[in-house]
LOSE-484555 format. One record per residue (C-alpha): residue in three letters; x, y, z. Coordinates in steps of 0.1 Angstrom, whole numbers, padded with zeros to 4 digits, always signed. Layout:
% residues N
ALAXYZ;...
% end
This chain:
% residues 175
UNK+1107+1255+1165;UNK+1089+1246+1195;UNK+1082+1209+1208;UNK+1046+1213+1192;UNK+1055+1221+1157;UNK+1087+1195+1154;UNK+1088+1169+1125;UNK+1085+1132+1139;UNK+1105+1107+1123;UNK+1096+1070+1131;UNK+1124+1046+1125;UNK+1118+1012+1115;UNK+1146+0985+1121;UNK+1166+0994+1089;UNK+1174+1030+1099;UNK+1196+1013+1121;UNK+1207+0989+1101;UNK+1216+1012+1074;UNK+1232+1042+1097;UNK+1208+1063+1085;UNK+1202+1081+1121;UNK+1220+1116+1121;UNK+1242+1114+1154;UNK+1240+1155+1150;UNK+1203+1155+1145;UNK+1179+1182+1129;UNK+1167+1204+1160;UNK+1130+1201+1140;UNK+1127+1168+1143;UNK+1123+1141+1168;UNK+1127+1109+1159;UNK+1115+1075+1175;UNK+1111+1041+1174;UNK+1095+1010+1191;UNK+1110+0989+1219;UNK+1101+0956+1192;UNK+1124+0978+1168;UNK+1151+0979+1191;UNK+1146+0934+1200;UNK+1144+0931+1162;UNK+1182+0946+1159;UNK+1207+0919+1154;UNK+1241+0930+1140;UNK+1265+0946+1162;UNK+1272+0976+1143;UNK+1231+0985+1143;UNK+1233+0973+1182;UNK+1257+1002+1186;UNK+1241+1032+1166;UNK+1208+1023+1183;UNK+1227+1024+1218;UNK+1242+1059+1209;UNK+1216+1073+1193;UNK+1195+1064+1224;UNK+1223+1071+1250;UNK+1228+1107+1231;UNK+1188+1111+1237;UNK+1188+1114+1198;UNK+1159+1086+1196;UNK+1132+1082+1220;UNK+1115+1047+1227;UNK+1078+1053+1225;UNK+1047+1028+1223;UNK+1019+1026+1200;UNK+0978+1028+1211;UNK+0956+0998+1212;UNK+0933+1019+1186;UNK+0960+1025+1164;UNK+0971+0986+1164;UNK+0941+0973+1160;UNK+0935+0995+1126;UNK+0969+0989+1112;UNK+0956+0953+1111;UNK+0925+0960+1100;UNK+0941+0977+1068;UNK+0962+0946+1066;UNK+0933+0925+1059;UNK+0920+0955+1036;UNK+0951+0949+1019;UNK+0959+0914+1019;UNK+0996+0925+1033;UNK+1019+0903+1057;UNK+1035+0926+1083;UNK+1060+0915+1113;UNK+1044+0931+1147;UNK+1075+0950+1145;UNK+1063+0964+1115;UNK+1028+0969+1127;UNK+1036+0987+1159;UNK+1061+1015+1138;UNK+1032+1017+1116;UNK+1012+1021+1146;UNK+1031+1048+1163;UNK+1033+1069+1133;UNK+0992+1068+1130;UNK+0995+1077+1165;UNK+1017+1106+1163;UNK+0994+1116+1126;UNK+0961+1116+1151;UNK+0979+1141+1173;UNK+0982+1164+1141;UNK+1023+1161+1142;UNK+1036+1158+1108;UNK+1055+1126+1104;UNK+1076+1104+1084;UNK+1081+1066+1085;UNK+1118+1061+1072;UNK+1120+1025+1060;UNK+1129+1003+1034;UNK+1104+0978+1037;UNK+1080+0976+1009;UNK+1053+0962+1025;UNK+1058+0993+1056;UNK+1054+1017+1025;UNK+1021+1001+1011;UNK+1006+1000+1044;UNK+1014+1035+1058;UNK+1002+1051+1019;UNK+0972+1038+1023;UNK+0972+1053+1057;UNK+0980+1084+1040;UNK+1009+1082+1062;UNK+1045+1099+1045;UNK+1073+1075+1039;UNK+1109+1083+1033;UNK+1128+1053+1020;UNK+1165+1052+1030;UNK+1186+1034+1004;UNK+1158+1018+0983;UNK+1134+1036+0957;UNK+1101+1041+0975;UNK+1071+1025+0959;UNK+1049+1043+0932;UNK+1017+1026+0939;UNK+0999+1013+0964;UNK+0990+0976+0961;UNK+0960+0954+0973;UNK+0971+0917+0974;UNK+0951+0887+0967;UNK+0957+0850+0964;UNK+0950+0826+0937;UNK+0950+0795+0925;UNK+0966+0787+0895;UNK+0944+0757+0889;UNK+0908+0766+0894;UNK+0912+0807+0890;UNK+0893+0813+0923;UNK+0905+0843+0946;UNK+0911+0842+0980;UNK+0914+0875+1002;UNK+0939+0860+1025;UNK+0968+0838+1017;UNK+0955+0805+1029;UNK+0985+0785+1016;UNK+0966+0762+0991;UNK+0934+0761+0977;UNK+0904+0744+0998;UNK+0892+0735+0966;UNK+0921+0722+0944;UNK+0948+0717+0974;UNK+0971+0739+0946;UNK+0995+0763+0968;UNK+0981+0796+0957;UNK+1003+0826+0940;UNK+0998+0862+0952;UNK+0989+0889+0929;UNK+0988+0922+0931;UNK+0968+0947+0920;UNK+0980+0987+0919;UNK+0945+1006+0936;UNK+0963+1043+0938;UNK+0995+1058+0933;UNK+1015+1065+0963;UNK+1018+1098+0960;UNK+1043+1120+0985;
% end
C-alpha cells in the first residue's frame, strides 16, 4: 500500500499504558499520537514503549488544527462530556486525519474518547475494555427541584443541591 491509502491509528495515552503498540507494526498503517499524549505518560514502563516506539519511527508525533479543536469542543458542549485537552487534541487529530479522507481509528479505552469520536462518526477500537454500545448526551440535574442543566454547574443556582449527571443513550455506536 502506498502512503496515501495507509490506515491511521491515533493512540491515546492508554495504548501506551497498556503495550498495545506493535514494536513490529502493520506496514498499512501509521500510527500517531499527540505531544500532550506523550506529557500525560507517567509510569516508567509506558515512558519506555513510547520512547521505542518513537525511537523505532513506529509512532509519529503529529498536531491537531485549530478547526478541528475548536469543534471537538463544540461537540463537548453538544454532549455535555468532560474531556482532558489530552483527550481533545487525539480526538482532534483523528477528525483531522478523517477530513483528509484517511481512514482512521482512535485506539483507546476511555469512555468518554469513545462517545465523543462516535458522534463524530469517528471509528474507535478499544484495547482491553469493551467499547461502548451507545452514544450518550449528558445532562445535569438536581435532585431537589428536577430542573436540567446542560452543563455541570456543580450545584443548582436555584436549590444550592450538588446536581447528579444523567445520561441519556441518543444512537447506537455503531462500528
Amino acid at each position: 500500500m502506498d502512503g496515501m491509502n495507509k490506515k491511521v491509528l491515533v493512540l491515546d495515552a492508554s495504548a501506551f499504558i497498556n503495550l498495545k503498540i506493535p514494536l513490529h507494526p502493520d506496514v498499512d498503517s501509521i500510527y500517531v499520537t499527540t505531544v500532550q499524549v506523550l506529557n500525560e505518560l507517567k509510569d516508567r514502563m509506558s515512558k519506555l514503549h513510547a520512547s521505542i516506539a518513537l525511537m523505532q519511527r513506529i509512532v509519529r508525533i503529529d498536531s491537531p488544527s485549530e478547526n478541528s479543536l475548536r469543534e471537538v469542543k463544540s461537540i463537548l458542549k453538544t454532549l455535555g462530556e468532560k474531556l482532558s485537552e489530552t483527550d481533545i487534541s487525539v480526538v482532534a487529530l483523528a477528525l483531522d486525519y478523517k477530513k483528509m479522507m484517511k481512514d482512521v481509528i482512535i485506539l483507546t479505552d476511555d469512555y468518554s474518547v469513545s462517545n465523543v469520536a462516535k458522534f463524530l462518526d469517528l471509528k474507535v477500537k478499544p484495547l482491553i475494555r469493551r467499547g461502548i454500545v451507545s452514544i450518550i448526551r449528558w445532562r445535569y440535574q438536581c435532585p431537589s427541584c428536577r430542573r436540567i442543566f446542560r452543563e455541570d454547574v456543580g450545584v443548582c443556582p436555584f436549590c444550592g443541591i450538588k446536581l447528579i449527571k444523567r445520561g441519556r443513550r441518543i444512537k447506537p455506536a455503531d462500528s
